[in-house]
N, C-alpha and C positions, 0 to 999 in steps of 0.2 A: 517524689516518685514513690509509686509502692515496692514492695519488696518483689512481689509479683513480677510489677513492673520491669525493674531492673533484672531482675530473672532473664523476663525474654528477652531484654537489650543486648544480654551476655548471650544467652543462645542463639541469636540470631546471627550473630556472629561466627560461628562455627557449625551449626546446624540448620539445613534449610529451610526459610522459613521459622526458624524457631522453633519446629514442633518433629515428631515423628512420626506425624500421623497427621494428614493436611485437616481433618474438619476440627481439631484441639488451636487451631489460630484463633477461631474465635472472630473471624475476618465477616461472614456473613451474618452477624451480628453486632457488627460495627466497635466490640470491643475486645481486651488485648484478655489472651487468656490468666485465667488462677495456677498459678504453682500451689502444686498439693503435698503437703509436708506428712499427712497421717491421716488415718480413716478408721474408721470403728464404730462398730453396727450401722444406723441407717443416717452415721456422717460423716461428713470429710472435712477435715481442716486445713484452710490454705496457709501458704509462707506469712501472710500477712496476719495471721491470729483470728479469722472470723472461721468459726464453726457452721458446717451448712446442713440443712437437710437433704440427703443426696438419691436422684431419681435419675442418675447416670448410671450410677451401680455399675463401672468400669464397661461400661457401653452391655451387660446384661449380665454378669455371671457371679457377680453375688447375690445371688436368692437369698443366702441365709443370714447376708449382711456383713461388712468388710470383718475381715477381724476373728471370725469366730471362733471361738475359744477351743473347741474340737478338733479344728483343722490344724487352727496356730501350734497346741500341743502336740498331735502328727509329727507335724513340720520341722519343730525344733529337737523331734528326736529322728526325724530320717536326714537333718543335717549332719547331726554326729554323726553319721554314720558313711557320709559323704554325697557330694551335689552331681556328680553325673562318674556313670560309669562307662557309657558304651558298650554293655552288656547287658545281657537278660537280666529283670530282678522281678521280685514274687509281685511288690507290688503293681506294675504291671499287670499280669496275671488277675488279681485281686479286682483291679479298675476293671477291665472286659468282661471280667465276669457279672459285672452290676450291670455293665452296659447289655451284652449281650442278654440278660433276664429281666432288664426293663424294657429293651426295644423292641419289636414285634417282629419288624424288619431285618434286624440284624442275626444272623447265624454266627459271625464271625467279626473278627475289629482289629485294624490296626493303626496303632499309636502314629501321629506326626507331632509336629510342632507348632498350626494355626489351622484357622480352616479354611487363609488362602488355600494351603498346601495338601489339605485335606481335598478339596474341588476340584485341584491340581490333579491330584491322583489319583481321584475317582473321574475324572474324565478320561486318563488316559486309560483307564483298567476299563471303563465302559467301550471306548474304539478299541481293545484287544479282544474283548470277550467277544464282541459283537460281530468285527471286520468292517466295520461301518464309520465313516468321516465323519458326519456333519452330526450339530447337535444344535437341541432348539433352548433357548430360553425365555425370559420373561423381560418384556420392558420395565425398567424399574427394581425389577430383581436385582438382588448385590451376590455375588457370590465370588467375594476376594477380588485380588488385581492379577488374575487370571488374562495372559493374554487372549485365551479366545474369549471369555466373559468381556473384556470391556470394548464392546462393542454399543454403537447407536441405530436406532433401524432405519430403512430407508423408505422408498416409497412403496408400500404395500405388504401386507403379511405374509408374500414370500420371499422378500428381497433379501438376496445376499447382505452383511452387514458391510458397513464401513469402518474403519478403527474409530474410536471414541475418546483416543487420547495418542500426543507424537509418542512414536517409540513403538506402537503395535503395526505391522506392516500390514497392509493388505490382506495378504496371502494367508494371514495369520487367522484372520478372523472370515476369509471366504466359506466355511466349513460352518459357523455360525448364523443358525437364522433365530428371528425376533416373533414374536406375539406377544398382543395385548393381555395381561394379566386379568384372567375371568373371564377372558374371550375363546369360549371353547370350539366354535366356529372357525375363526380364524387358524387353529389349531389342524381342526382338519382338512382344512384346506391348504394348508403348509403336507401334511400327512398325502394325503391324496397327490400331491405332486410330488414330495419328496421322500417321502416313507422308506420306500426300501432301503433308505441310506443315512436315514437318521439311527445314530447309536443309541441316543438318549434324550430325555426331556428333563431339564437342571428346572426345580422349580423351589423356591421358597413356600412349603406349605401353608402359612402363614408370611405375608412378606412384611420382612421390617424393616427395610430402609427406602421406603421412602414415605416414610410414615411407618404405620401399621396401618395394615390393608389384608381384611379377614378373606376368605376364598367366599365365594357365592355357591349357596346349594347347587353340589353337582359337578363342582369346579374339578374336584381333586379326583372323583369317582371317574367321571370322562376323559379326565388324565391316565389313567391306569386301562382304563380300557379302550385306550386310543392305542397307547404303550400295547398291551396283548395284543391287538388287531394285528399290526406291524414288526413285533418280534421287536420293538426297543426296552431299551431300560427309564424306569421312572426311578429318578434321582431327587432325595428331598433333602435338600439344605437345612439343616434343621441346629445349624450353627447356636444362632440365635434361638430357637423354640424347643430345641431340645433341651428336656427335663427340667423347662420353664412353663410353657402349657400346659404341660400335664407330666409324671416322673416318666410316661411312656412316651411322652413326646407328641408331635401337633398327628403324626400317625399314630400312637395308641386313643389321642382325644376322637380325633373323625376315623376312627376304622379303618384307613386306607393305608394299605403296608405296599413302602416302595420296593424297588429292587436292590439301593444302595442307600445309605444317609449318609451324611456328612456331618459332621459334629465337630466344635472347638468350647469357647471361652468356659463356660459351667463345668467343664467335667474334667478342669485343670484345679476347680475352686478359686479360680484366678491367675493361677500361672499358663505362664503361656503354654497350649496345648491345642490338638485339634485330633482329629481320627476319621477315619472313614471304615464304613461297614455294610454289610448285605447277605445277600443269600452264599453257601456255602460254595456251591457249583461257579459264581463268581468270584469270590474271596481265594479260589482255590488257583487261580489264572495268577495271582503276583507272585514274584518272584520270591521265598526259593521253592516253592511250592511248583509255581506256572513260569512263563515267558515272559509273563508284564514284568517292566523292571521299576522298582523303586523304595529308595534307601533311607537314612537318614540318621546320623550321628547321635543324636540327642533326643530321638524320638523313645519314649518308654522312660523319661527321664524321671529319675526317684523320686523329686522332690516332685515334679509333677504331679506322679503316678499317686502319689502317698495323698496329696492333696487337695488331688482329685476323688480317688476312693472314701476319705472321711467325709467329702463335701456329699456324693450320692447318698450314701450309707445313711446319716444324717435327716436328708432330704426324703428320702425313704418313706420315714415315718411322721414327715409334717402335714399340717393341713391346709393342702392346695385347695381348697371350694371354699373355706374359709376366704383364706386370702385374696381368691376371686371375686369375694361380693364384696369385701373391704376394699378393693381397689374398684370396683363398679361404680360404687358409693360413692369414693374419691372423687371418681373421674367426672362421674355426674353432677358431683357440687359443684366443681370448677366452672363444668358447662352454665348450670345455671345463670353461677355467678357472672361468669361473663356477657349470658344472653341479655341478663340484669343491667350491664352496662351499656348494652346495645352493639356488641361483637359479635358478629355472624360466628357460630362453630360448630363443628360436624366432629362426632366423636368415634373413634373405634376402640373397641379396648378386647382382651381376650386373658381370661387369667390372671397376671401380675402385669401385663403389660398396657398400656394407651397413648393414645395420639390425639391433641386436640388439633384439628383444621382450623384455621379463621376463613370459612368458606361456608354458606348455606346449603350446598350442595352435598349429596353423599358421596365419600370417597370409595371407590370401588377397584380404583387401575392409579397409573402413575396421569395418566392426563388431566383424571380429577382433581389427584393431589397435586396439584401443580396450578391450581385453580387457587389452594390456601395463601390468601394475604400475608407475604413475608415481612411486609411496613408493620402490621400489626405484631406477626411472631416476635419482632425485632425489640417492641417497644414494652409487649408481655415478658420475654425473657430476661430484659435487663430489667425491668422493675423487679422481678421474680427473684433475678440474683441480687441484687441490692440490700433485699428483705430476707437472705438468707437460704435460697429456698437454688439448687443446684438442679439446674435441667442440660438438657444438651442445647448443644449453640445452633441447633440445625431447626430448620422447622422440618423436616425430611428424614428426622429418625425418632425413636421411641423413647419413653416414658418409663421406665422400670419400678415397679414396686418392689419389695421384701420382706421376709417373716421377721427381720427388726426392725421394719416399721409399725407404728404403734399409732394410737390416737392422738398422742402429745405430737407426734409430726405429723400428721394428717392434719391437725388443729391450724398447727403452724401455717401450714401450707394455705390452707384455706384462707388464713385471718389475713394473708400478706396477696391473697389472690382479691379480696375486699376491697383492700385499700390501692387498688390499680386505677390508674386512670390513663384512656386512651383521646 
């Protein structure tokens, strides 16, 4: 047995599933996950000794590549200095202020600890600002293990939701309605019957879990001016796509400034963190400010805060259009490569990030992606890891590039994408 292996014999044993985080099983891939001993720039090394090229990038928030010698240095001196206070500290301070001068959207920001928790508390600060129950989201959109979020839709685009997993009651997610992603139509017709009562519209500007699935000319703009029609708030998740798309985010890239963002993994550098933020006259509603109430021990946490602010700072002055047409390039060899094989795939990609479909068709919403042959993802991903080459186990999430990736891993990737056979 691998070392891997025996890893997750022992955690399964004391840990559900063996993982703490159900898609790291490795389960819809038919193999057992890698324990990861170390990582630095654009690799990761499992317990078992093989060095990989990695396009997980801790599911998106090292841009700059594990490791980075700027951050690390930070780190090891706001350790000295101690790991959580429960009190205000500069850096802190420091972090919102990058945030609040890169996001367009943002007047204000406050520190949590993921971006469940972040969506958490922007939904509830959306029904206090607003006085409004129900709120709409996206088929296919992820936005944490939010009980009103995990919801499935029913039959028609105004249908109350059903829970989407045991443990969400009913009741919980009655306030929840669904539409199809880039279905702007559908939208107003959810609007038109239910508007006066919608607080808010939760959308992934770019959505990335279930794939990557770019918005359609029009998408986001109709969004905002559905949202003003109605007096709601437009909420962008930009967990994932903040100051990955662009340092201003998937709102500074297409123009369209929401009323709240929600923000996590990147602007911790890795550690765990999340935030949410918006306009001022909102921001001004939470507690101890407003009436909304919500807390949080660990939220502003130093080592966070610290290494999160060197990771922005940093990112700053990189070259994002660069890195865009080197991953274009990427993405587009692979395709070839594969259509070379006689693999149907449908590609999206946007900035540092892509998606290959095993599917002819384009992917636009979750019903298309859900069209991508997972027999095929199944048989690409494990070849792919075999040959060194670290993707996610999912064919329903993303692809991450990095400014430490280089052409020697690019090369890599490619030459071990050649030698596939389906």
């Amino acid at each position: 047995m691998t070392i891997s292996g025996d890893l997750f014999e022992q955690a399964r044993k004391i840990i559900p599933g063996g993982v703490n985080s159900p898609v790291r099983t490795c389960a819809g891939v038919g193999a057992d996950p890698l324990f990861i001993s170390k990582a630095n720039g654009a690799y990761i090394h499992s317990e078992d000794g093989h060095k990989m090229v990695d396009y997980v990038m801790s599911w998106g928030p090292m841009l700059l590549g594990h490791n980075h010698p700027k951050v690390k240095k930070a780190l090891h001196e706001a350790l000295d200095r101690g790991t959580s206070f429960g009190a205000p500290c500069q850096p802190e301070i420091d972090l919102a202020g990058l945030i609040v001068d890169a996001l367009p959207g943002v007047d204000m920001v406050r520190m949590v600890n993921s971006g469940t928790e972040a969506t958490m508390s922007a939904l509830r600060l959306s029904r206090g600002y607003t006085g409004r129950s129900l709120v709409l989201k996206f088929t296919g959109c992820y936005h944490g293990h939010v009980d009103a979020f995990l919801a499935s839709a029913g039959s028609g685009a105004a249908t109350l939701c059903i829970p989407g997993t045991p443990g969400v009651p009913q009741e919980v997610v009655a306030n929840t309605l669904l539409a199809d992603y880039n279905n702007l139509e559908q939208v107003r017709e959810i609007f038109a019957k239910h508007g006066q009562d919608i607080a808010a519209i939760f959308v992934e500007p770019v959505a990335g879990n279930m794939g990557l699935v770019l918005p359609q000319e029009g998408f986001l703009q109709g969004l905002r001016d559905i949202a003003n029609e109605y007096g709601s708030l437009l909420v962008f998740d930009e967990v994932i796509t903040g100051f990955r798309v662009s340092y201003s985010g998937a709102q500074g890239y297409y123009n369209i400034i929401p009323d709240m963002t929600c923000l996590g993994k990147i602007i911790g550098g890795g550690l765990p963190v999340g935030a949410y933020g918006g306009k001022k006259e909102i921001m001004d509603r939470i507690a101890p400010c407003g009436d909304v109430y919500q807390a949080g021990t660990l939220s502003g946490n130093p080592l966070a805060m610290t290494a999160g602010y060197y990771t922005l700072k940093t990112l700053k002055e990189m070259d994002y259009d660069q890195l865009a047409a080197d991953t274009g390039s990427l993405a587009e060899s692979l395709k070839d490569i594969l259509i070379e094989k006689g693999v149907p795939v449908s590609l999206n990609t946007i900035s540092s990030i892509f998606t290959l479909f095993f599917t002819d068709d384009e992917v636009h919403d979750f019903d298309s992606a859900k069209k991508s042959d997972q027999h095929l993802f199944k048989k690409f991903y494990n070849q792919m890891r075999d040959q060194g080459i670290y993707l996610a186990p999912s064919g329903f999430e993303c692809a991450f590039n990095s400014f430490a990736h280089g052409s020697d891993e690019w090369e890599k990737t490619l030459e071990a994408a050649r030698k596939l056979k389906f």
